[in-house]
N, CA, C and O atoms as a printed pandas DataFrame, in Angstrom:
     atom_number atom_name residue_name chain_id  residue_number  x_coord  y_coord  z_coord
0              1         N          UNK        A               1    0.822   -1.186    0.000
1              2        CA          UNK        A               1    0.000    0.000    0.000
2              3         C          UNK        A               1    0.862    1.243    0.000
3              4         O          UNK        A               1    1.973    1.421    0.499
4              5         N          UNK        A               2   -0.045    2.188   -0.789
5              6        CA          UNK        A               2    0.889    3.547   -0.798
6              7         C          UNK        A               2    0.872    4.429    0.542
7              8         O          UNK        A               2   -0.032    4.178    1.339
8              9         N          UNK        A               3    1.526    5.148    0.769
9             10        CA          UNK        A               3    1.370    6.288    1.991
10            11         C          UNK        A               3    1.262    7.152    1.447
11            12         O          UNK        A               3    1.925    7.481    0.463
12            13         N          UNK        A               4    0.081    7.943    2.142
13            14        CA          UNK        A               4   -0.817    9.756    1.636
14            15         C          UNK        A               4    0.175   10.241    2.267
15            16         O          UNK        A               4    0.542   11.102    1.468
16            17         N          UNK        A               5    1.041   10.315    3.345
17            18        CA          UNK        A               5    2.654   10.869    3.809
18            19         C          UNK        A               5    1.633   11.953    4.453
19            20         O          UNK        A               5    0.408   11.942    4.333
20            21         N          UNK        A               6    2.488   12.970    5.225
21            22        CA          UNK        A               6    1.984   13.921    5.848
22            23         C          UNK        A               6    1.229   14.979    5.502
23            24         O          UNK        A               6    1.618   15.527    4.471
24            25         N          UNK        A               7    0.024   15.581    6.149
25            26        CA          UNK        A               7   -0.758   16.517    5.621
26            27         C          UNK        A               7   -0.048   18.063    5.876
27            28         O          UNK        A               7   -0.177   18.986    5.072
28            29         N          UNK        A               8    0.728   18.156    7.160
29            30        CA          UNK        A               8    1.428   19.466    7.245
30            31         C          UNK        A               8    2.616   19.577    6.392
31            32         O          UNK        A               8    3.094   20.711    6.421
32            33         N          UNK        A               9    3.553   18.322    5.262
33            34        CA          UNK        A               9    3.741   18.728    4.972
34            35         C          UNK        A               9    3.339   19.085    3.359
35            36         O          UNK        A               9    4.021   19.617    2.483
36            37         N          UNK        A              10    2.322   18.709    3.341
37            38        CA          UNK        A              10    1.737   18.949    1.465
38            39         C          UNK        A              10    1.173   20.818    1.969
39            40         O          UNK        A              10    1.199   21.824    1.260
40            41         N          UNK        A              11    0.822   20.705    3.086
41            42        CA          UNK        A              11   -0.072   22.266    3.359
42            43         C          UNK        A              11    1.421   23.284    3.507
43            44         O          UNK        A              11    1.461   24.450    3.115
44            45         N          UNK        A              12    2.344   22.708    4.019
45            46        CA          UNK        A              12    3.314   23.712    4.007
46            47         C          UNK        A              12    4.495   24.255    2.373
47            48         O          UNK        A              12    5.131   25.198    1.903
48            49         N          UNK        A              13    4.070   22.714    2.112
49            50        CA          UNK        A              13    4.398   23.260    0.632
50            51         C          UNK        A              13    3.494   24.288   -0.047
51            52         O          UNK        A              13    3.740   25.483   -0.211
52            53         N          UNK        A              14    2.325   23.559   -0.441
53            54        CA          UNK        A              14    1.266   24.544   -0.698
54            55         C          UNK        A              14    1.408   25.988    0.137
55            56         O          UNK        A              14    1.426   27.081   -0.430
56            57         N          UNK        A              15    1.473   25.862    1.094
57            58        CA          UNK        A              15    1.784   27.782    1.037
58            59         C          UNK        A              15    2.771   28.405    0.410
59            60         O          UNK        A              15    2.557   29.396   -0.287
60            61         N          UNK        A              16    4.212   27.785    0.628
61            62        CA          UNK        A              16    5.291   28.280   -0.047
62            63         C          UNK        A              16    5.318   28.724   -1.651
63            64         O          UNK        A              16    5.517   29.785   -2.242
64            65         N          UNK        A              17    5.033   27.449   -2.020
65            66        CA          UNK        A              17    4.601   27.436   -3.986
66            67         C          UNK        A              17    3.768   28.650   -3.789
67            68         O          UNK        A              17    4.241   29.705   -4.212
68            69         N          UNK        A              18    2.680   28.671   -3.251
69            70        CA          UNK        A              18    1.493   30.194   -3.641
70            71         C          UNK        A              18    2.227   31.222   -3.367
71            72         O          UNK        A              18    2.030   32.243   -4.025
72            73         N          UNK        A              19    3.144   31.214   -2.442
73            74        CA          UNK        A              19    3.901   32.643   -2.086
74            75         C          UNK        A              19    4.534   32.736   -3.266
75            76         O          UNK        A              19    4.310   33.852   -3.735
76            77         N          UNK        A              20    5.013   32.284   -3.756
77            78        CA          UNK        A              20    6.128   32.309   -4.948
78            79         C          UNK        A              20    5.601   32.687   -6.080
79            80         O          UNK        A              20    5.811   33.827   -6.496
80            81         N          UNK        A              21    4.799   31.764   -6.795
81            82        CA          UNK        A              21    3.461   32.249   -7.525
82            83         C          UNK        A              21    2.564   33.338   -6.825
83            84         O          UNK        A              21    1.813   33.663   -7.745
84            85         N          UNK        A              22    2.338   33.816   -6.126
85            86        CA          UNK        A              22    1.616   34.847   -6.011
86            87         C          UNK        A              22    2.454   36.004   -6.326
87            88         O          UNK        A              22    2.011   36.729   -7.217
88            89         N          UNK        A              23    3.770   36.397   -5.694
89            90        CA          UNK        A              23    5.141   37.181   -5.572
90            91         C          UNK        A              23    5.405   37.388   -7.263
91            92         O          UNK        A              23    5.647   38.472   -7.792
92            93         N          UNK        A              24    5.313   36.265   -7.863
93            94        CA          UNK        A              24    5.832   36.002   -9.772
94            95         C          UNK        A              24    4.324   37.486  -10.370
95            96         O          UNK        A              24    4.227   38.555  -10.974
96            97         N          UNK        A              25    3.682   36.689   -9.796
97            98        CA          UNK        A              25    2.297   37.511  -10.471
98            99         C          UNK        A              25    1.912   38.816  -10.157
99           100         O          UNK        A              25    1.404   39.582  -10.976
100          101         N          UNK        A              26    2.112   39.052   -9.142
101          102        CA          UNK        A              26    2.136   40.950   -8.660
102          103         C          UNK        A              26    3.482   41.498   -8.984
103          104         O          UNK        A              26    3.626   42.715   -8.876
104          105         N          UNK        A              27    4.622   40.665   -9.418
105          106        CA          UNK        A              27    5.690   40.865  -10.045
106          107         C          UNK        A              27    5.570   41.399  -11.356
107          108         O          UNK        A              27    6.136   42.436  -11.703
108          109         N          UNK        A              28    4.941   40.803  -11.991
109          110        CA          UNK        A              28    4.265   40.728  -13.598
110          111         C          UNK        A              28    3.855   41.692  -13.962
111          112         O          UNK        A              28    4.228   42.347  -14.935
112          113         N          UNK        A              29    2.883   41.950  -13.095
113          114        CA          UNK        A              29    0.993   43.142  -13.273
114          115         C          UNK        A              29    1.851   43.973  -12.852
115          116         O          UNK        A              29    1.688   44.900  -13.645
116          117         N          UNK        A              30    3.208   44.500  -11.669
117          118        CA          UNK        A              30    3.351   45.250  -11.698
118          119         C          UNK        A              30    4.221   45.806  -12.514
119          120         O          UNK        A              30    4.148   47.028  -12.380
120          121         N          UNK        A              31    5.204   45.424  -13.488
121          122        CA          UNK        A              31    5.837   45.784  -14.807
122          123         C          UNK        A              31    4.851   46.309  -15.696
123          124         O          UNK        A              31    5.165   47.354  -16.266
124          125         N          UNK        A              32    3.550   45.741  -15.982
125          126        CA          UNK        A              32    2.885   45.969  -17.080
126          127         C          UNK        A              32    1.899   47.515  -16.075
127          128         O          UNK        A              32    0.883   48.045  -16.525
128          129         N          UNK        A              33    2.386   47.799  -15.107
129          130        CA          UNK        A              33    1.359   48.728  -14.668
130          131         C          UNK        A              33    0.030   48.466  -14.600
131          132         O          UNK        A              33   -0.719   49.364  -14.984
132          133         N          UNK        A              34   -0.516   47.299  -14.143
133          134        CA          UNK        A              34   -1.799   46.971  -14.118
134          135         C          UNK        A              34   -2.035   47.062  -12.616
135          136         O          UNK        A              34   -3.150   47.375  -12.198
136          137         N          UNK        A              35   -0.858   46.758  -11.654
137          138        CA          UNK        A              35   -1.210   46.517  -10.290
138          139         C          UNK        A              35    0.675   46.953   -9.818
139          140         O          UNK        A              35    1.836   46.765  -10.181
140          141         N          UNK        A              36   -0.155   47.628   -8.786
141          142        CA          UNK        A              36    1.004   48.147   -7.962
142          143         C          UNK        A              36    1.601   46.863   -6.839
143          144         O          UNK        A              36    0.834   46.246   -6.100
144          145         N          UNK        A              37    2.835   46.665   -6.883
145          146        CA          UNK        A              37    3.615   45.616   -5.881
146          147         C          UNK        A              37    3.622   45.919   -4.359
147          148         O          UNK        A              37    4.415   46.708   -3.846
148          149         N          UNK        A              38    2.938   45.420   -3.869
149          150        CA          UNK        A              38    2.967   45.477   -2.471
150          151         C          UNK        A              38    3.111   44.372   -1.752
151          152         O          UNK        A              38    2.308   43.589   -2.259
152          153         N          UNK        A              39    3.629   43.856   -0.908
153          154        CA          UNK        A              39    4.020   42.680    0.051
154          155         C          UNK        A              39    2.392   41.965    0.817
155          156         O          UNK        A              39    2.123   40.778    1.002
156          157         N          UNK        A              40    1.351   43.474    1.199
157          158        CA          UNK        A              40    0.438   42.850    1.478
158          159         C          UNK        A              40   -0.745   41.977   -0.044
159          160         O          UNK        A              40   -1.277   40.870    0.034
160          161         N          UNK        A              41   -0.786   42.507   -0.695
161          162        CA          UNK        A              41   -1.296   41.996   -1.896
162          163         C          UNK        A              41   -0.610   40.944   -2.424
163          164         O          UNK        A              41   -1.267   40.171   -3.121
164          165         N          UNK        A              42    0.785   40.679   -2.233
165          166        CA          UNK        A              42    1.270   39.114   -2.142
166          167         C          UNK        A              42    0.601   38.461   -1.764
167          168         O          UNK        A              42   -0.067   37.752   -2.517
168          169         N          UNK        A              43    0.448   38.393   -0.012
169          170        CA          UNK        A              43    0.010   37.911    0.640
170          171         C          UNK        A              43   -1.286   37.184    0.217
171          172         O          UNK        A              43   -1.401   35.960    0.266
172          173         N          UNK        A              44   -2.308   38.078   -0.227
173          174        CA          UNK        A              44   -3.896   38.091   -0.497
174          175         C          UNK        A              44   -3.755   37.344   -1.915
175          176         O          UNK        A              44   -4.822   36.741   -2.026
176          177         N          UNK        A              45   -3.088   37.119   -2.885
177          178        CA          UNK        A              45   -2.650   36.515   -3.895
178          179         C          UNK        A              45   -2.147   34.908   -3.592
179          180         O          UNK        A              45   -2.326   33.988   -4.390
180          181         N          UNK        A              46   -1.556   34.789   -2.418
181          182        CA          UNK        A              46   -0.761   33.707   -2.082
182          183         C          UNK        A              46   -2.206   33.146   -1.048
183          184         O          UNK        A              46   -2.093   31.971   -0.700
184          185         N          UNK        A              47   -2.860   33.511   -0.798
185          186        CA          UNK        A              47   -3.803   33.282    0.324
186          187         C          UNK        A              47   -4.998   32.423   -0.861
187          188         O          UNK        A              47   -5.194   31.208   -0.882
188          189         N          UNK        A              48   -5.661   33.458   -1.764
189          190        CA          UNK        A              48   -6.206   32.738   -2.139
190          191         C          UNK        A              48   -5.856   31.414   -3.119
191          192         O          UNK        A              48   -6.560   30.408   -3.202
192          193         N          UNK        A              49   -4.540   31.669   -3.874
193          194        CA          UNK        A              49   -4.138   30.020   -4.400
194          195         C          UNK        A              49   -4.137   28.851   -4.076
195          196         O          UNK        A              49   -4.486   27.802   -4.619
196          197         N          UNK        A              50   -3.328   29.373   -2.285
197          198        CA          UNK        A              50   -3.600   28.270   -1.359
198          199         C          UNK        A              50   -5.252   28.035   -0.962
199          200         O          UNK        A              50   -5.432   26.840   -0.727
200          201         N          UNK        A              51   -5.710   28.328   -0.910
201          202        CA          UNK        A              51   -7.079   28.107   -0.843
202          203         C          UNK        A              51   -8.199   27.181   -1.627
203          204         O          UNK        A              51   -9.098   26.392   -1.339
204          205         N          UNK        A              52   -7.382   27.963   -3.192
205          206        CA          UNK        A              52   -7.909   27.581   -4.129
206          207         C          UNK        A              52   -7.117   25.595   -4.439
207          208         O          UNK        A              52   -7.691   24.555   -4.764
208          209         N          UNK        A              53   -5.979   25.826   -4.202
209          210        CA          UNK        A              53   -5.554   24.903   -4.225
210          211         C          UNK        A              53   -6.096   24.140   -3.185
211          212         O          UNK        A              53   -6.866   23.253   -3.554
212          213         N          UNK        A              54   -5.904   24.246   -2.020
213          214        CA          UNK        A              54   -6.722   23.132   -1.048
214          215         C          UNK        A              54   -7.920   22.449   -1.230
215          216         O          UNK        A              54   -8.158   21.323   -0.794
216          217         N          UNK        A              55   -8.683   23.163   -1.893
217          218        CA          UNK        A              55  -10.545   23.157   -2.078
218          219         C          UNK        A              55  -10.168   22.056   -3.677
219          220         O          UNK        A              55  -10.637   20.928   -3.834
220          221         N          UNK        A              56   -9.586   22.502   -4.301
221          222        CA          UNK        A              56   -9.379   21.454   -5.648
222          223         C          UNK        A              56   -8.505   20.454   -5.114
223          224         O          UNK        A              56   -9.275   19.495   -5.174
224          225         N          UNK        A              57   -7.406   19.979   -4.617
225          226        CA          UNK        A              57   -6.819   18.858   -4.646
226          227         C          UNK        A              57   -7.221   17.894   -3.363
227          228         O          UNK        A              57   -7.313   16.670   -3.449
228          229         N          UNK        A              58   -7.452   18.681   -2.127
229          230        CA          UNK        A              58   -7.699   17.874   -1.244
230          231         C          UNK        A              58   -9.430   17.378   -1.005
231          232         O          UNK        A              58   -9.786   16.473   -0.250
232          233         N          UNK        A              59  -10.175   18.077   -1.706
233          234        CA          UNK        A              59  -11.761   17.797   -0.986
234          235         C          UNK        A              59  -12.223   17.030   -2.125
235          236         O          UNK        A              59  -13.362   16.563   -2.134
């Protein structure tokens, strides 16, 4: 039998990856002047991926 392995650490990945990807993407928008770079809008970017990601892979 396989092992599902730990849940803190698939959730702690999953935050990291969204930080990164979120950070890439307000990175982006903010070159093209669509969205100003701010650390808290990372955040809110990285918040909902992880989210989004949790709700699609785990449920």
């Amino acid at each position: 039998m396989a092992s599902q392995g730990d849940i803190r650490v698939l959730l702690v990945m999953d935050l990291v990856l969204s930080a990164v990807f979120g950070a890439v993407v307000v990175r982006g928008l903010s070159v093209l002047d669509v969205l100003a770079f701010a650390w808290r809008t990372v955040a809110l970017v990285a918040l909902a991926v992880a989210v989004l990601t949790y709700l699609v892979v785990l449920r």
